[in-house]
GUROZA-684272 format. One line per field, with one value per residue (C-alpha): residue in three letters; residue number from 1; chain; x, y, z. Coordinates in steps of 0.5 Angstrom, whole numbers. Layout:
aa: [ALA:...];
i: [NUM:...];
ch: [A:...];
x: [X:...];
y: [Y:...];
z: [Z:...];
This chain:
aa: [UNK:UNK:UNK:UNK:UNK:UNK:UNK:UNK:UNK:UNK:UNK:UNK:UNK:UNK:UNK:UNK:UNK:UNK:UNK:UNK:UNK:UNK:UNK:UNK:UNK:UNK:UNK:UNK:UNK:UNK:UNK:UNK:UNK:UNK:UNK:UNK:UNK:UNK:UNK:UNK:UNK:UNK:UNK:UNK:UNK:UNK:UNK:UNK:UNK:UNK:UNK:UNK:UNK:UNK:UNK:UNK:UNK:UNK:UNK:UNK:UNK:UNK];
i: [1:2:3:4:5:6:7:8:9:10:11:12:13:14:15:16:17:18:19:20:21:22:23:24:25:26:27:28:29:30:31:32:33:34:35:36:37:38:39:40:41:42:43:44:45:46:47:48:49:50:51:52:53:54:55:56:57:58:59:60:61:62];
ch: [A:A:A:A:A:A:A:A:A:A:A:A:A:A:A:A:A:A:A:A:A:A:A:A:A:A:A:A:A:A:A:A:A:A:A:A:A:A:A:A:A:A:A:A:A:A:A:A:A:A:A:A:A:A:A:A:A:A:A:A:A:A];
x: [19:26:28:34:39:37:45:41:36:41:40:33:32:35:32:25:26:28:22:18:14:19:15:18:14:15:17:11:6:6:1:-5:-3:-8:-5:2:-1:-6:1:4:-2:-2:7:7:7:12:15:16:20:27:29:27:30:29:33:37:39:37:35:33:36:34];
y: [33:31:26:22:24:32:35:38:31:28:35:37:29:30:37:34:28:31:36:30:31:27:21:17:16:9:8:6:11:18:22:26:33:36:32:35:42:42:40:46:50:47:48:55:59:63:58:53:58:56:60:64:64:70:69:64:68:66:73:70:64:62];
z: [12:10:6:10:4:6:9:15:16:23:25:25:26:33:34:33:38:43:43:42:35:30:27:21:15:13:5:1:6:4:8:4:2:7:14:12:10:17:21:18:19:27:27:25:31:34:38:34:29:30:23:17:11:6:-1:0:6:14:17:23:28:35];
């Protein structure tokens, strides 16, 4: 989840349109711990990876 005011938001806002999951929470309606940790439970498979940073540094870019 990225705030509007991240650096990268229009970036990764357009990435995840385009691949269909993007979904803006509207303000005052935070999602319960356990939606958004189930979410990163069911994303985090190896074709949904796109980098991974280690550090700081970005060891790997798809």
């Amino acid at each position: 989840m990225l705030q509007p005011d991240a650096e990268r938001y229009a970036v990764e806002r357009d990435e995840a349109r385009r691949l269909g999951v993007y979904r803006r929470i509207p303000d005052g309606e935070p999602e319960p711990p356990a939606d958004i940790f189930q979410k990163i439970l069911n994303l985090a498979v190896p074709e949904n990876i796109r980098a991974v940073w280690v550090q700081g540094r970005q060891v790997v870019a798809k």
